[in-house]
N, C-alpha and C positions, 0 to 999 in steps of 0.2 A: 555292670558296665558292659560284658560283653554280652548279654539278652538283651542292651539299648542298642550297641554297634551291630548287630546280627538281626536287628526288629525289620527288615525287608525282606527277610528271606524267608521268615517264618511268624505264621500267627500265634503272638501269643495269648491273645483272648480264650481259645481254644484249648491252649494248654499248661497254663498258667493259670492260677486262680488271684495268689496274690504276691505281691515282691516286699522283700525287705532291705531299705536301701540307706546306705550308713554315709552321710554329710560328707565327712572328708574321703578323699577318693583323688589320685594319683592321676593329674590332666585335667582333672572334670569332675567339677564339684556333684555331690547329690542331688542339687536345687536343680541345677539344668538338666540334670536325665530326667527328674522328673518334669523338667516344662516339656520338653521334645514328645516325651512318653503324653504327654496329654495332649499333644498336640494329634495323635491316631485314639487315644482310647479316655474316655471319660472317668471319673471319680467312683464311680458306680457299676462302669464297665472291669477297670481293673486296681482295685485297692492297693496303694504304697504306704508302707510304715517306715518314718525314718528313724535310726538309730545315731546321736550321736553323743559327744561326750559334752556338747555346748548344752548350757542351760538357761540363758538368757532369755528374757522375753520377744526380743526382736529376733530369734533364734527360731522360738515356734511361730513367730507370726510371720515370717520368710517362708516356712514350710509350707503353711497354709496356704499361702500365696502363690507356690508351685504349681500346687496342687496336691499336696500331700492329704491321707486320711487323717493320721494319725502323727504324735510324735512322742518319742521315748527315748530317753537320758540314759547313760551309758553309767554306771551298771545298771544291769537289770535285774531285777528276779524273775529267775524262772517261769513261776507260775501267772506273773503277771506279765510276761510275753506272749505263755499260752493262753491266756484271758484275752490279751489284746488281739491276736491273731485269731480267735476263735469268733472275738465277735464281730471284726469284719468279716469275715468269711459266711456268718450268719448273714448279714445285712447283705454281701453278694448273690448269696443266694437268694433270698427273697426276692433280691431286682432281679434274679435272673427269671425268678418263677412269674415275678409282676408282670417282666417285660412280655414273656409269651404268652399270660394270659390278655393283654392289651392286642400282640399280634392276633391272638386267636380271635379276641370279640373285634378287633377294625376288619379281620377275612369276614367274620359272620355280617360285621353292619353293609362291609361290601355289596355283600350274594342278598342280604336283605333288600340295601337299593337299588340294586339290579334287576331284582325279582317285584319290588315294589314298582320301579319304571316297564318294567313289563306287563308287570297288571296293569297300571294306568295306559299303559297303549291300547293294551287289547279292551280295556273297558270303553278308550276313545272308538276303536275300532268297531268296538259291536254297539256304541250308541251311532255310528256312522252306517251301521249297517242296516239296525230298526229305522231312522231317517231313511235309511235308501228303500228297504221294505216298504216303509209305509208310502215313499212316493212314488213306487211300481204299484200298489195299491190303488193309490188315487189315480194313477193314471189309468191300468185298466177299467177303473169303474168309469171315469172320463170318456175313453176308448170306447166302450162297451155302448153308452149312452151318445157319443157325439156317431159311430159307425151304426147303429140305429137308425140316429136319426137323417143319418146324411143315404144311407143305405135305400132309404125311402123315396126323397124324389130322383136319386137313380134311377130308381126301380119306374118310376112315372117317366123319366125321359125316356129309357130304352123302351117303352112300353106307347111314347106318341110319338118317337122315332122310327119303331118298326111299324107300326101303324101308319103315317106320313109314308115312309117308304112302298109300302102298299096301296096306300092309295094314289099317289104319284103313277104309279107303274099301270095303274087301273086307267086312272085320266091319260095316260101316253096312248096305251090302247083306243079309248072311247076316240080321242082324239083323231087318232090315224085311221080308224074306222071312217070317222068323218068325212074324212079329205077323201078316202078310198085311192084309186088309183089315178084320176085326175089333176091329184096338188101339183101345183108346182114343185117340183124339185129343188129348187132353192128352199122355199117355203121349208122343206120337212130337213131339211139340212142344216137350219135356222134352229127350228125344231130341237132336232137333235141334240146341237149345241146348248141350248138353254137347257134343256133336260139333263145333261151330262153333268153341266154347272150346277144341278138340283141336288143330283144324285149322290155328287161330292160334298157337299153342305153334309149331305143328312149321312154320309160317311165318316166327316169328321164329327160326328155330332156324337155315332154312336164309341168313334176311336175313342175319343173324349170320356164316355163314361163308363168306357170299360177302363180305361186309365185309372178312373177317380175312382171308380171299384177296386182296382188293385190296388190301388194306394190303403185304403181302408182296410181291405183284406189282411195286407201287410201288417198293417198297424193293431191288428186285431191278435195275428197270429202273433209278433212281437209281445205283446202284452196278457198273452192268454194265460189265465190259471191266475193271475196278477191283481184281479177282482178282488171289493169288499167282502167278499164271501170264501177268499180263498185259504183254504188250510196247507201252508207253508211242510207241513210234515207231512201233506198227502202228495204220493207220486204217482206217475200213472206211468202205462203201457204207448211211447210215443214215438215216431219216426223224426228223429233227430234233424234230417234235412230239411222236414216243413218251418223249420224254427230258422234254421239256419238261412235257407235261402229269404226267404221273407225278410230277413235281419239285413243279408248285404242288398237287396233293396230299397231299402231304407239308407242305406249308408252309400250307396250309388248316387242317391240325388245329390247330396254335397259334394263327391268329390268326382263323378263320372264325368268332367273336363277336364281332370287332372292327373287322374292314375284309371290305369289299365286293369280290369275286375275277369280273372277267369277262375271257374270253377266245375272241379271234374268231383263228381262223386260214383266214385268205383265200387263202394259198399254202403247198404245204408239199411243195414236191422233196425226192428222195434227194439227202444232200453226204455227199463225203466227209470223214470227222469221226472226233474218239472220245469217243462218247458221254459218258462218265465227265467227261471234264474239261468237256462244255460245261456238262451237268447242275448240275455244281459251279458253275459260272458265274452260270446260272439262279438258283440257290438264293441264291447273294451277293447278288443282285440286288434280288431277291425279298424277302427278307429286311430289308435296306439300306431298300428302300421303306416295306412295312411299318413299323421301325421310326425310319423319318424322320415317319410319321404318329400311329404310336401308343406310340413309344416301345419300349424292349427287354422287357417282361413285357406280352405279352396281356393287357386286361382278361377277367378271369373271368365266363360267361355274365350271373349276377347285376347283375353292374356295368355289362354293356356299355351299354346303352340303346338308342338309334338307331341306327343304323352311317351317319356321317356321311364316312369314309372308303375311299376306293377306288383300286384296284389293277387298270389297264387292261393286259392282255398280248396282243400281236398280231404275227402273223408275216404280213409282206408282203413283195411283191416288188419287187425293183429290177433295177438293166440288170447281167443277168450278176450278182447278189448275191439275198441272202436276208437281210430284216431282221427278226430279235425286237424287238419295242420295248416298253419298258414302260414306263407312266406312271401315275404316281401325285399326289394332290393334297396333299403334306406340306408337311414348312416350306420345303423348297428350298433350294437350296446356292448361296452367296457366288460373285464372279467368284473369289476366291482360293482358293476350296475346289475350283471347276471346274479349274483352274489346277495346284493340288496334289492332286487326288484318287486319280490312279495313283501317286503317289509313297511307296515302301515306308517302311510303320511310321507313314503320315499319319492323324490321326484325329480328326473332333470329337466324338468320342462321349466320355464321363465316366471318368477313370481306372477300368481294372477293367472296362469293359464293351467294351472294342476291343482288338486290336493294331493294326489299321494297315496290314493284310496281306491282307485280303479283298479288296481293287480290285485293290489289285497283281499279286498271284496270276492274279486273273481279268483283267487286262489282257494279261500272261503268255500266258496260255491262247489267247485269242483272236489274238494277232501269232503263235502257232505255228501259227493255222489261218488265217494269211495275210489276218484277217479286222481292222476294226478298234470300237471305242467310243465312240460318239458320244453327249457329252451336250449338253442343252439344259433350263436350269434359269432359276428366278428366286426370293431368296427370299419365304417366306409363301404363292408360285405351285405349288409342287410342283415335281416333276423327270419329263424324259423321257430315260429313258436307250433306245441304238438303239445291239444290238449288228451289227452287218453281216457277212456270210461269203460267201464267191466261192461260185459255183457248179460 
């Protein structure tokens, strides 16, 4: 009775194994300490034997109904008190041995489906990753064969361009030969004007294909090493900026009405690298900023107004590294977002405008070039993301 009255103050699970509690009892029958008592502790958590002098059938079927283990009639013998207390005590034990082996294999099935949800990500993630190989693949071979072909009648226009240009300039001559000093003055004024008008034609003509050239260029350099021919484990000796700059050109044209593109590169050694994947990297990145400022659809010149946002990209140096970093003034990401951001398939972007798979990939990329990603964010602040690579 007073181990029931004194049960909040101390565990008896812990230090009690089993109780021996006798029916008649002064206030408080034995039935009710033991309902109360099961009310904290289970049948199996802590075993009661009741002692008393009633022998009656309704006598043990009230105990049972307590919750009692056992019941034993008053006298006793001896040896069959220590028989009955021994073999509960047995049976406690067991449960107790049962229960922690059950704890120990639910920890193990735990860390099993844990580690089994991990494998399935990372396996989602590197079938995400061969798809994304294989359509840098196709696209270089695409690139390779469309900047060919498109490379060619450039190569014919600046070629009847600068030609046209010369003979224009030839015929101005013959021309003015002609009139000699006699023309009219209006006349060669006339002249002039129409020639000017010529001259600008075959200006924009050539603006033009050196444009379409650098577009190609671009696309070429974005996509190099990217070929059906290319071996993904071969790296080569490359200056990091030709990738890099070629990349935010490319990423200029969508959003160059919208956000503000400067780029200072203070350092720019040969690493060894493959181009292709950091390019991809670049462009995530790139991208990712932008639309943390403006959103996933570029405003359309019309719309844009001021360009109140901006897109800092800069390569400096560190001890034995090379850092890209780029910084942009968007909303800026959460401790939880910094937290989950490499984590494949994570996204706050709107159902339908993400996978989840751009950081990861690009996280990927960069622990293959032994390099690693360094963010530093706040929201409403913007984000600096600093990708780092050995030297």
């Amino acid at each position: 009775l007073e181990l029931f009255e004194r049960r909040g103050e101390h565990d008896t699970s812990s230090t009690i194994d089993l109780i021996l509690l006798d029916v008649m009892m002064p206030g408080i029958s034995g039935y009710e300490v033991c309902r109360q008592l099961r009310e904290k502790y289970t049948v199996s958590q802590l075993p009661i034997l009741f002692l008393t002098a009633k022998s009656q059938l309704v006598d043990l079927a009230e105990s049972y109904a307590a919750g009692g283990n056992d019941f034993l009639t008053k006298p006793i013998a001896k040896e069959e008190l220590f028989a009955r207390i021994k073999t509960q005590l047995q049976l406690l034990h067991i449960h107790r041995r049962i229960e922690k082996e059950v704890d120990l294999r639910t920890t193990q099935l735990k860390e099993s489906y844990n580690e089994l949800n991990r494998t399935h990500d990372d396996l989602k993630l590197t079938q995400s990753q061969l798809v994304q190989a294989e359509k840098m693949s196709s696209l270089g071979t695409l690139v390779a064969g469309v900047g060919h072909e498109i490379n060619n009648p450039i190569s014919y226009i600046r070629l009847a361009n600068h030609q046209s240009n010369q003979g224009l300039r030839e015929f101005q001559e013959f021309l003015y030969t002609l009139l000699e000093d006699d023309a009219d003055s209006e006349m060669k004024i006339e002249f002039d004007r129409h020639f000017e008008s010529i001259y600008e034609c075959v200006s924009t003509v050539s603006s033009g294909t050196d444009r379409l050239g650098g577009i190609v260029g671009n696309l070429q350099t974005f996509a190099r090493g990217s070929g059906a021919n290319k071996d993904t484990d071969d790296v080569s000796l490359c200056q990091v900026s030709v990738g890099l700059l070629s990349t935010l050109q490319l990423v200029k044209f969508n959003y160059k009405y919208s956000v503000n593109f400067d780029c200072d590169i203070q350092y720019d050694p040969e690493i060894n690298c493959t181009p292709s994947e950091l390019n991809q990297v670049f462009m995530n990145l790139m991208v990712n900023a932008c639309q943390a400022m403006v959103g996933a659809d570029p405003k359309p010149p019309e719309d844009a107004g001021e360009l109140i946002h901006n897109l800092n990209i800069g390569m400096e140096q560190g001890e034995n590294e090379l850092h890209v970093v780029f910084t942009d003034n968007g909303s800026g990401m959460s401790q939880e977002t910094i937290e989950r951001v490499f984590e494949p398939f994570y996204t706050t972007k709107p159902a339908g405008e993400g996978t989840g798979l751009g950081m990861a990939i690009s996280y990927g990329i960069i622990e293959r070039h032994k390099g690693r990603i360094e963010i530093e964010s706040e929201l409403g602040k913007g984000s600096t993301l600093r990708v780092v690579l050995p030297l």
